[in-house]
DOGU-734499 format. One record per atom (N, C-alpha, C): x, y, z; residue in one letter. Coordinates in steps of 0.001 Angstrom, whole numbers, plus 500000, padded with zeros to 6 digits. Example, Ala and Ser with C-alpha at 12.3 -4.5 7.8 and 13.67 -1.06 7.14 Angstrom:
2
+--------+--------+--------+------+
|      X |      Y |      Z | lomi |
+--------+--------+--------+------+
| 513190 | 494310 | 507800 |    A |
| 512300 | 495500 | 507800 |    A |
| 513200 | 496700 | 507800 |    A |
| 512850 | 497750 | 507080 |    S |
| 513670 | 498940 | 507140 |    S |
| 512900 | 500030 | 507870 |    S |
+--------+--------+--------+------+
END
This chain:
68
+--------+--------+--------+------+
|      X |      Y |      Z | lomi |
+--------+--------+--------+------+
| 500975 | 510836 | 501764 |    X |
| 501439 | 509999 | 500687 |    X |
| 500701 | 510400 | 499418 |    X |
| 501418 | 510971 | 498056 |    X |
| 501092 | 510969 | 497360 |    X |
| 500489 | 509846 | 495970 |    X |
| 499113 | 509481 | 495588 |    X |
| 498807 | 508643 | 494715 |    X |
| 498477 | 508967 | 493358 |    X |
| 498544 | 508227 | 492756 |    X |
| 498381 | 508511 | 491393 |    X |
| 497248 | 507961 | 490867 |    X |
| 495857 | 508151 | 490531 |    X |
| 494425 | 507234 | 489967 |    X |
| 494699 | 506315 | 491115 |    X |
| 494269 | 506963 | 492557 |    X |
| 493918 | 505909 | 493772 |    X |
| 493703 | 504359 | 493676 |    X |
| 492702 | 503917 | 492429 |    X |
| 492488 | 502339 | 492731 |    X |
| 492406 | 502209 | 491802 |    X |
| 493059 | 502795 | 490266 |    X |
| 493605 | 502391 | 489006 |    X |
| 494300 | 501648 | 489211 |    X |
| 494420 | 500580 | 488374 |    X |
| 495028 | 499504 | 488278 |    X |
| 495340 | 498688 | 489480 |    X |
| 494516 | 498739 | 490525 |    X |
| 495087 | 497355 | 491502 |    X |
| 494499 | 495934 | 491455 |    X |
| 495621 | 495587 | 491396 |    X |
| 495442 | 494036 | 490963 |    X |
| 494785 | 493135 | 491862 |    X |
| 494751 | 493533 | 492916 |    X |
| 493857 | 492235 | 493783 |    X |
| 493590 | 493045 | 495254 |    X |
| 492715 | 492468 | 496046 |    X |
| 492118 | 492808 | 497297 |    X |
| 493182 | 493805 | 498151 |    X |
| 494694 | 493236 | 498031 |    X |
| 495879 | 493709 | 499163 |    X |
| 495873 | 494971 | 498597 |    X |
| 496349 | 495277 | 496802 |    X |
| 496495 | 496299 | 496406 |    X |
| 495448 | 497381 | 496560 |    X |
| 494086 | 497133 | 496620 |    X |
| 492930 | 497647 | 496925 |    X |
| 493513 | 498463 | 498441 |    X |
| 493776 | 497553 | 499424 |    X |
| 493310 | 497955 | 500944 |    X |
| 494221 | 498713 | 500984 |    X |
| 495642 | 498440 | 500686 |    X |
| 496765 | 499288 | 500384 |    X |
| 496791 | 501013 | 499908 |    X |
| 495779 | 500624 | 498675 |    X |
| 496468 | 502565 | 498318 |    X |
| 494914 | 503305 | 499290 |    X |
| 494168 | 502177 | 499944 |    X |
| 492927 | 502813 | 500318 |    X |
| 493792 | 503730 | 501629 |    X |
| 494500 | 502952 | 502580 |    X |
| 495134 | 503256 | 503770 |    X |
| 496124 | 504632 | 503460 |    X |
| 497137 | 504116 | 502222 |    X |
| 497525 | 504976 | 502173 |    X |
| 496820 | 506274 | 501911 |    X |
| 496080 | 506086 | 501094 |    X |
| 495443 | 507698 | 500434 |    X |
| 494705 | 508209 | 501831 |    X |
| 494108 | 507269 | 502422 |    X |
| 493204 | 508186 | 503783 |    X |
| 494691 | 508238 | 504677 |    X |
| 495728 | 508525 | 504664 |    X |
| 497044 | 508564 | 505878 |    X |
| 496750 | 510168 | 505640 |    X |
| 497559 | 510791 | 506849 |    X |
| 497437 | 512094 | 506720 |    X |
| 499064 | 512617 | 506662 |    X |
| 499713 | 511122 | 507389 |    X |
| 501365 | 511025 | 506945 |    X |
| 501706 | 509885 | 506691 |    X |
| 503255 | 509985 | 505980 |    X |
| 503866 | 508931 | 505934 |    X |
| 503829 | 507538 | 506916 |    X |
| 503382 | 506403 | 506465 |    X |
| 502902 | 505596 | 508036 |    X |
| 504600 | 504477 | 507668 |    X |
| 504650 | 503744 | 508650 |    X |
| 506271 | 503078 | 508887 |    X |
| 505644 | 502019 | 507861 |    X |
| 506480 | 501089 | 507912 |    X |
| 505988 | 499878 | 506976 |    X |
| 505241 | 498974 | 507465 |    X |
| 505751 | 498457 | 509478 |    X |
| 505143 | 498153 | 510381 |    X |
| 503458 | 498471 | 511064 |    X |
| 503577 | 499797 | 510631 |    X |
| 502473 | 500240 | 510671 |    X |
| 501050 | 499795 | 509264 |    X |
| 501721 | 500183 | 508327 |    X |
| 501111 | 499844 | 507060 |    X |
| 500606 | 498165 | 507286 |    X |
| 501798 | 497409 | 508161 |    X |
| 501240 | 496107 | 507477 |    X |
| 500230 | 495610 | 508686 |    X |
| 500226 | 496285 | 509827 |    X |
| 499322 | 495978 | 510618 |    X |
| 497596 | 496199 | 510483 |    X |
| 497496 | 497659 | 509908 |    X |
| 496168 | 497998 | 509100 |    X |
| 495933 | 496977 | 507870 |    X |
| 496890 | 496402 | 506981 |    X |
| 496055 | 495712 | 506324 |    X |
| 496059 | 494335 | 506758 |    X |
| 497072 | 494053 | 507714 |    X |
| 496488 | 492605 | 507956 |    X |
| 495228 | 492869 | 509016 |    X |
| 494432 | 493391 | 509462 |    X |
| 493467 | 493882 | 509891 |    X |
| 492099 | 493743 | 508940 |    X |
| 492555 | 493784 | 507688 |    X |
| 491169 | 493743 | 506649 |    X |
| 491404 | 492299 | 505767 |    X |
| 492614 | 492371 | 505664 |    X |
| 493147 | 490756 | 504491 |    X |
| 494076 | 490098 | 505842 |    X |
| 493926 | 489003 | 505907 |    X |
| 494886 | 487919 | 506688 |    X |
| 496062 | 488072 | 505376 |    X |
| 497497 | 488009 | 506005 |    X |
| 498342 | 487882 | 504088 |    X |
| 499632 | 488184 | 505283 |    X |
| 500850 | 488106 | 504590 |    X |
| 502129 | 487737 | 505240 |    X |
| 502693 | 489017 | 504459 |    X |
| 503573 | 489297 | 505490 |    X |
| 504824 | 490681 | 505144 |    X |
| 504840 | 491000 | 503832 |    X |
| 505704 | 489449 | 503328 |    X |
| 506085 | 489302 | 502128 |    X |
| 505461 | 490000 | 500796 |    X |
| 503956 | 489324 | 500869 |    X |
| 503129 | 490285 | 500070 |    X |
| 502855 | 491458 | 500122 |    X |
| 502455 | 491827 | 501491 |    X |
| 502226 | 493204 | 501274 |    X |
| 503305 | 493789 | 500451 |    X |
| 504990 | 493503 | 501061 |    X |
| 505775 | 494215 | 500629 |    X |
| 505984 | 494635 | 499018 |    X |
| 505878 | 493028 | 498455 |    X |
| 505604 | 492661 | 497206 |    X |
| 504418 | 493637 | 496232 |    X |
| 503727 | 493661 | 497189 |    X |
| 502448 | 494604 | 496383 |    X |
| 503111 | 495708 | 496318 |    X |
| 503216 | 496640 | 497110 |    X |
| 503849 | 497887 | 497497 |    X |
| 505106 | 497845 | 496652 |    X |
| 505399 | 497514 | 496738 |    X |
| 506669 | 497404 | 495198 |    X |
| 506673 | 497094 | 493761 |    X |
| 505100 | 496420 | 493584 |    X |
| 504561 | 496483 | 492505 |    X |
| 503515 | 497916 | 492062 |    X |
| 503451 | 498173 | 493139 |    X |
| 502235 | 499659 | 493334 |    X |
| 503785 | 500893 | 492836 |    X |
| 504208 | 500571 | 493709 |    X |
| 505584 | 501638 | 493146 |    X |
| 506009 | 502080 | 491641 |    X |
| 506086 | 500559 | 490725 |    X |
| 506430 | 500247 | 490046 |    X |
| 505341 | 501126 | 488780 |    X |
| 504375 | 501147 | 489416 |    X |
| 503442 | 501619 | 488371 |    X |
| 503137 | 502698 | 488503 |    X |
| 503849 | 503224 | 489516 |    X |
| 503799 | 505027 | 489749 |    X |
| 502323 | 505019 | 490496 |    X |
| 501730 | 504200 | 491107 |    X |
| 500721 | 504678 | 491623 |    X |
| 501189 | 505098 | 493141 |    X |
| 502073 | 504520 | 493534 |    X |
| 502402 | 505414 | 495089 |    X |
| 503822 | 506200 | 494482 |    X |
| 503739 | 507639 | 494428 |    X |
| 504963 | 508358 | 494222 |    X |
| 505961 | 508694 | 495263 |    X |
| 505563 | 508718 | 496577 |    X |
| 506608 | 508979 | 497269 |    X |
| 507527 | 507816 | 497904 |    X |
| 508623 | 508167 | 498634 |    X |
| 509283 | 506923 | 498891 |    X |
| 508452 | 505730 | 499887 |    X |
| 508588 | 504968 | 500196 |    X |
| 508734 | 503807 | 501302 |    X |
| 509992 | 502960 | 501139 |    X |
| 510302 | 503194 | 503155 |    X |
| 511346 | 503505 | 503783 |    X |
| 510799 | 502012 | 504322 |    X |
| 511906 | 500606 | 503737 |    X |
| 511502 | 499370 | 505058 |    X |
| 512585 | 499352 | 505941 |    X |
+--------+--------+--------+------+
END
């Protein structure tokens, strides 16, 4: 997964654990997968993660796709 300034601009703890997972992936991880590693570090519901990850998108800090 490609990132853009790894932990530029993340807005709160999820977005933190988020581009951390992603940037240490060595591939594309499912979404299922993604949300199991961070509910592992943050307690937090689908919703958000997804929400983050679509706000992370938004700002070009994750460039490649995610596939839910």
């Amino acid at each position: 997964m490609h990132l853009k300034n790894k932990l530029a601009g993340a807005a709160d703890k999820i977005s933190e654990v988020l581009l951390r997972i992603l940037s240490a992936a060595a591939q594309p991880l499912e979404t299922k997968e993604l949300e199991k590693l961070v509910y592992e570090e943050v307690k937090t519901t689908r919703a958000i993660i997804l929400k983050r990850l679509h706000i992370l998108r938004g700002k070009c800090l994750i460039l490649s796709l995610i596939h839910i």
